[in-house]
N, C-alpha and C positions, 0 to 999 in steps of 0.2 A: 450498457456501461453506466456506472454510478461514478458521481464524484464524491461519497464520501462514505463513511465504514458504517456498514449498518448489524448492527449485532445478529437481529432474527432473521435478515436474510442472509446469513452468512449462516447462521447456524442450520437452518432446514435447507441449503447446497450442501452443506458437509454433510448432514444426515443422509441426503439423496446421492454421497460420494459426488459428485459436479466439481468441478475443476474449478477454484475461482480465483482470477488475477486483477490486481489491482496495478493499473498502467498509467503512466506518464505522474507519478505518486508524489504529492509533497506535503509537508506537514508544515504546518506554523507553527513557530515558538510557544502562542497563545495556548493552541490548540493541543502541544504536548503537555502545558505545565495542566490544565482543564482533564485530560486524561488519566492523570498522577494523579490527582488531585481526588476526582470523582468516582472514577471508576478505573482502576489500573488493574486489576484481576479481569476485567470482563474483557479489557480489549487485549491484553495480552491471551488469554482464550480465542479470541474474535480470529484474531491476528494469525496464531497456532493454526486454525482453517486454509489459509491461502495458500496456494498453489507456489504461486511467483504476487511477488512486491517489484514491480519495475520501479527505480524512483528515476527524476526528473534529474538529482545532483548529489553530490557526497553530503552536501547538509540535510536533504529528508532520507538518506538513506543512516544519516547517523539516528536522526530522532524514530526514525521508525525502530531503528535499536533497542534504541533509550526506552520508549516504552513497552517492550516487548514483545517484537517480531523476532523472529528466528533468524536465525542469521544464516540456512540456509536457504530460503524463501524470497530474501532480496536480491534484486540484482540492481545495479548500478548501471542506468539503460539510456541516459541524458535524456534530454525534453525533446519525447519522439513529434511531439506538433512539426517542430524547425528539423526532424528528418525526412518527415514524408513531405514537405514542401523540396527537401535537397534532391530526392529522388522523382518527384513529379518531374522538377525539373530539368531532368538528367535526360529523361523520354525524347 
């Protein structure tokens, strides 16, 4: 599991068809305007790869938008950290 988008391993999983999901996902403001800025064709490419985008809350799920994920690939999954502590606890 990675925390953060990496271009060439995302591209040589798509090339080997590999299913890749990026879980419990948030983005900083910083890190969208850094994205536009520098490279917004690559990650929006990067992005077009992923399986599923779980994000964390409706704001990385908008800026995952914003710089171009698919908007079938996200899902809106809240910050699964504080649900598998709800469900350890449930046992």
């Amino acid at each position: 599991m990675e925390t953060e988008i990496w271009p060439n391993l995302v591209h040589e999983l798509a090339k080997q068809k590999t299913p890749i999901i990026l879980i419990n996902a948030r983005l900083s403001e910083r890190s969208v305007g850094r994205y536009l800025k520098f490279a917004p064709k690559l990650i929006r490419t990067t992005l077009s790869h992923y399986t599923l985008i779980a994000t964390q809350d409706q704001i990385a799920h908008d800026r995952f938008l914003s710089i171009g994920a698919p908007k079938n690939s996200l899902y809106l999954a809240g910050n699964i950290k504080y649900s598998i502590g709800q469900v350890t606890s449930m046992k």
